[in-house]
N, CA, C and O of each residue as an XYZ file, in Angstrom:
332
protein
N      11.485    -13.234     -5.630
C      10.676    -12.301     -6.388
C       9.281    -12.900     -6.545
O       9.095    -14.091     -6.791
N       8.274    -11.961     -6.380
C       6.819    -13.030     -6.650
C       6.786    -12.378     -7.891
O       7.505    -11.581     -8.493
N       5.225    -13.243     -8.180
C       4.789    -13.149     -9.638
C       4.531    -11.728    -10.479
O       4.693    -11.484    -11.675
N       4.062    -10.880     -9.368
C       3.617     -9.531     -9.666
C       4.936     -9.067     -9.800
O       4.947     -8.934    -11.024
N       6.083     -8.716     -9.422
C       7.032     -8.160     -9.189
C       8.109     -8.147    -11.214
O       8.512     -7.294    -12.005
N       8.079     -9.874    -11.095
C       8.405    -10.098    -12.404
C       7.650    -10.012    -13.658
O       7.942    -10.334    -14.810
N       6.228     -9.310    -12.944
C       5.754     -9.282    -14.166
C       5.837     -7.945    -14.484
O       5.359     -7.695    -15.590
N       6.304     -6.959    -13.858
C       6.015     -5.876    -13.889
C       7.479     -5.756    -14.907
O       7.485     -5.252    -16.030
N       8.348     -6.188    -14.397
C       9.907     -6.170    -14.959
C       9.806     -6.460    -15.891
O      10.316     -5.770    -16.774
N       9.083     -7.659    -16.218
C       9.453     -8.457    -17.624
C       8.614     -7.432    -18.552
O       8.979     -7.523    -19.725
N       7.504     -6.403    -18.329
C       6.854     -5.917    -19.311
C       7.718     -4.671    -19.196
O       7.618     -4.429    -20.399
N       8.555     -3.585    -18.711
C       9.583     -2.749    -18.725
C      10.466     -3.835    -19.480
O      10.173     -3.751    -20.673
N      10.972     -4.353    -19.374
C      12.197     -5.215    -20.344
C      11.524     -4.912    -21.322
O      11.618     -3.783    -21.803
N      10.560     -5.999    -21.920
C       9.786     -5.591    -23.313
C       9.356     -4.909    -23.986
O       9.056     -5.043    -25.173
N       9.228     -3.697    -23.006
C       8.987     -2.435    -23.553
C      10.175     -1.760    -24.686
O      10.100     -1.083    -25.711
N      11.180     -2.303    -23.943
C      12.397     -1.803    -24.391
C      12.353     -0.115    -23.956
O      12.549      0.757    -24.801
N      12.087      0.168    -22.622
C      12.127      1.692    -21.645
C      13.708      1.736    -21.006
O      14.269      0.968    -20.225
N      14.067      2.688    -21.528
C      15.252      2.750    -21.293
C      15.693      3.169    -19.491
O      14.770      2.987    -18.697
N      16.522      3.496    -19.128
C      16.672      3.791    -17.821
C      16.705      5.051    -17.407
O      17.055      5.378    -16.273
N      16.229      6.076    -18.579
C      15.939      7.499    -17.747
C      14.667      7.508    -17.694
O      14.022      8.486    -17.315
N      14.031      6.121    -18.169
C      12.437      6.436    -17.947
C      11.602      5.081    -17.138
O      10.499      4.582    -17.362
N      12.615      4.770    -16.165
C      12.239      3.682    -15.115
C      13.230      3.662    -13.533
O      14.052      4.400    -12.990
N      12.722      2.664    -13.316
C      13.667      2.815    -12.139
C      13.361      1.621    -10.540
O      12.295      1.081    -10.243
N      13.738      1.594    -10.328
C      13.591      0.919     -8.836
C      13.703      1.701     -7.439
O      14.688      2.431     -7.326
N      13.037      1.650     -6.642
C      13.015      2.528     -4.989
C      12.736      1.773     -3.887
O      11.880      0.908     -4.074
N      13.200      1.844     -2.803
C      12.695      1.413     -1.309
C      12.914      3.127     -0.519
O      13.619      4.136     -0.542
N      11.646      2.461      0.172
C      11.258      3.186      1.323
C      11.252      4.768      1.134
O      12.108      5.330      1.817
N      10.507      5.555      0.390
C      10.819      7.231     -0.152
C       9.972      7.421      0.641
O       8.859      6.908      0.755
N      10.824      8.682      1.612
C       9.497      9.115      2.564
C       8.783     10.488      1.978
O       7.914     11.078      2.621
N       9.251     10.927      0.687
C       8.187     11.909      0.071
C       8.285     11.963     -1.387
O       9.359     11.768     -1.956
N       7.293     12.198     -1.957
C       7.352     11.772     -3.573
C       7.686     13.146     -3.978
O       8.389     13.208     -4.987
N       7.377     14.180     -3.476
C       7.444     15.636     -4.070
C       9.061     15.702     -3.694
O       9.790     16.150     -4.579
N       9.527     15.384     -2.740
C      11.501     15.464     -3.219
C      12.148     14.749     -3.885
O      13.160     15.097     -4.492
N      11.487     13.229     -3.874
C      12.239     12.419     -4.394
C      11.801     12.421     -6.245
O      12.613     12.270     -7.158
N      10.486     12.611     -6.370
C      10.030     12.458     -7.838
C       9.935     13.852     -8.328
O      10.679     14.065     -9.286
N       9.310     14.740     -7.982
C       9.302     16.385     -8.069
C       7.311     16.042     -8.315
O       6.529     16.803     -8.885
N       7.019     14.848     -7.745
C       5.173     15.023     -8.298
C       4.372     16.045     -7.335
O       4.611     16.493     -6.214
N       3.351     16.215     -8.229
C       2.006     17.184     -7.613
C       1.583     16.515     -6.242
O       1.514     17.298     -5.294
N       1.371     15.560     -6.064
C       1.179     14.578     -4.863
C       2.129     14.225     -3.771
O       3.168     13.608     -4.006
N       1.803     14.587     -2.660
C       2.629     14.039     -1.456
C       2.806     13.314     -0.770
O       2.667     13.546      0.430
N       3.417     11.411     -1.513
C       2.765     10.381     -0.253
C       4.690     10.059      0.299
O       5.798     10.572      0.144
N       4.101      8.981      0.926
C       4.882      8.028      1.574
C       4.986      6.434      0.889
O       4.113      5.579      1.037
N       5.896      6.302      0.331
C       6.389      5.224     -0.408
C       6.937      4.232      0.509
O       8.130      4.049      0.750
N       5.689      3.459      1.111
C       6.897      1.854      2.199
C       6.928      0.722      1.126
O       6.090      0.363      0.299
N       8.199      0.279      1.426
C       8.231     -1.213      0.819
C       9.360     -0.937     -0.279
O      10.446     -0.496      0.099
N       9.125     -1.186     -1.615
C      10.114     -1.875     -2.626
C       9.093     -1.640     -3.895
O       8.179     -2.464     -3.936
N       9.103     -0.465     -5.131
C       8.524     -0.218     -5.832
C       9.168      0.095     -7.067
O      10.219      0.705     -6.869
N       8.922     -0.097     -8.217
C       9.013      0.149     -9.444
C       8.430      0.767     -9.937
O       7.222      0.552     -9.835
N       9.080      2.445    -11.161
C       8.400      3.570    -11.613
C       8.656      3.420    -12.891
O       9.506      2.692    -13.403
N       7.833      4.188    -13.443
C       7.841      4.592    -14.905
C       7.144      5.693    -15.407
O       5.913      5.667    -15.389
N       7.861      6.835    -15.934
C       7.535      8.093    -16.352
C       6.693      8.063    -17.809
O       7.267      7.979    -18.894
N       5.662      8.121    -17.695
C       4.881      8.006    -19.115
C       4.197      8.611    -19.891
O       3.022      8.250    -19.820
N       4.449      9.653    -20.873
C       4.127     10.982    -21.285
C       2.398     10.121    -21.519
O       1.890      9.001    -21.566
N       2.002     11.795    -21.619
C       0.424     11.453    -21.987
C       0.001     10.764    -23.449
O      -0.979     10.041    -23.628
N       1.128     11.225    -24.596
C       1.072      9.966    -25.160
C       1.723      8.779    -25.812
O       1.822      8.311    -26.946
N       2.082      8.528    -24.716
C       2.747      7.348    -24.852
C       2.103      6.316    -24.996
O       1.189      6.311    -24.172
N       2.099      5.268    -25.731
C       1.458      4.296    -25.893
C       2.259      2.796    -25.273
O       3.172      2.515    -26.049
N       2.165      1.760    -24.087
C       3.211      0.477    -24.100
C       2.149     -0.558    -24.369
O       1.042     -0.648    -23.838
N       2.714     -1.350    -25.325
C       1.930     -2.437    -25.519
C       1.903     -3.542    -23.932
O       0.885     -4.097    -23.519
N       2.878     -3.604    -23.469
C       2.759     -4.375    -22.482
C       2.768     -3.982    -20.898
O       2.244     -4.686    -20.034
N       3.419     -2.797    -20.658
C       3.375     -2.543    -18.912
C       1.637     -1.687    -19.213
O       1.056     -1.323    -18.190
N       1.160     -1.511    -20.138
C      -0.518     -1.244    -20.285
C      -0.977     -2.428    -19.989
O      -2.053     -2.060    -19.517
N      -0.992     -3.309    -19.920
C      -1.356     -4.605    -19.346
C      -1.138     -4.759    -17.968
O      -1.953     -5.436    -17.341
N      -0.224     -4.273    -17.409
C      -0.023     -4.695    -15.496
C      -0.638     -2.694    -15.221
O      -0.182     -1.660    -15.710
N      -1.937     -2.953    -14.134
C      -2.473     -2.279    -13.240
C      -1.374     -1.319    -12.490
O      -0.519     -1.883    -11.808
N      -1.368     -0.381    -12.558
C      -0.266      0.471    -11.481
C      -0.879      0.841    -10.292
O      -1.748      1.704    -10.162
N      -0.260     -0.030     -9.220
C      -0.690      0.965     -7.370
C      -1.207      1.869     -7.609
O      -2.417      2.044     -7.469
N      -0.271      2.800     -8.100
C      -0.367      4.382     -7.600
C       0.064      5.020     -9.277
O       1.026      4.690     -9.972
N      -0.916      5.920     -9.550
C      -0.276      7.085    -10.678
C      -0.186      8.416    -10.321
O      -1.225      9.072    -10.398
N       0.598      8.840    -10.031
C       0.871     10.630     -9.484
C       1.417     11.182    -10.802
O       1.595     10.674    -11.909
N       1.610     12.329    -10.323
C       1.681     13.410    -11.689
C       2.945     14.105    -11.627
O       3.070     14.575    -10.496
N       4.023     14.392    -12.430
C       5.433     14.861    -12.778
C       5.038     16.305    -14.241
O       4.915     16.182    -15.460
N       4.988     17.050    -13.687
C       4.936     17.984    -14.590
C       3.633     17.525    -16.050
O       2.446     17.241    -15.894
N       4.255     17.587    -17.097
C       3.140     17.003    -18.271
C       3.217     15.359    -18.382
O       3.208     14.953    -19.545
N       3.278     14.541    -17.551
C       3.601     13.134    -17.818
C       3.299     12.265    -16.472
O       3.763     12.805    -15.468
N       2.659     11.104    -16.249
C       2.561     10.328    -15.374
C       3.644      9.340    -14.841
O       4.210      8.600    -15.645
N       3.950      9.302    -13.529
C       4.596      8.198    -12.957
C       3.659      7.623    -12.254
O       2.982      7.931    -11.273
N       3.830      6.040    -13.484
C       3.593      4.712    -12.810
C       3.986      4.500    -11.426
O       5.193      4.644    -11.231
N       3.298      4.203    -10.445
C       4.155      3.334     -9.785
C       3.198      1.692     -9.291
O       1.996      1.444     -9.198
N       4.592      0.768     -9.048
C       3.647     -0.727     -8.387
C       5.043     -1.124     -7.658
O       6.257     -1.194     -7.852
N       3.846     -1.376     -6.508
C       4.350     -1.827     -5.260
C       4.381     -3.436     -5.915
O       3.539     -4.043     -6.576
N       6.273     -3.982     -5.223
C       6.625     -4.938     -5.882
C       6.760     -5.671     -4.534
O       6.540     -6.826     -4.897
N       6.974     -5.728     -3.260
C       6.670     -6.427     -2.174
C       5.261     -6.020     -1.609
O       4.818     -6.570     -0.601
């Protein structure tokens, strides 16, 4: 695991985000089937999400930068590329 990867985890742990509002993925070849977002990419590699209403406030995964933020109905998914 590199540094970015666990850091991303360790601030979801701390968050205390439960598991309908995170998750782990490899290789999604479309975000609009797999996530239901406004945006249509291609997910390579090994990534970690998090669904984050507009106001939601995390003291700590607000601290780690997200790759990519696409849009899920009224709420953002995080995502960071973890390889």
């Amino acid at each position: 695991m590199n540094a970015f990867a666990f850091k991303v985890i360790d601030a979801i742990n701390r968050e205390g985000i439960g598991n309908e509002a995170w998750g782990l993925v490899e290789e999604v070849d479309d975000t609009v089937a797999y996530f239901g977002t406004r945006e249509e990419i291609e997910l390579k590699g090994q990534w970690a999400y998090v669904y984050a209403d507009k106001n939601d406030f995390f003291g700590y995964i607000d601290k780690v930068e997200p790759t990519r933020v696409l849009h899920v109905e009224d709420c953002q998914l995080l995502l960071y590329k973890l390889d």
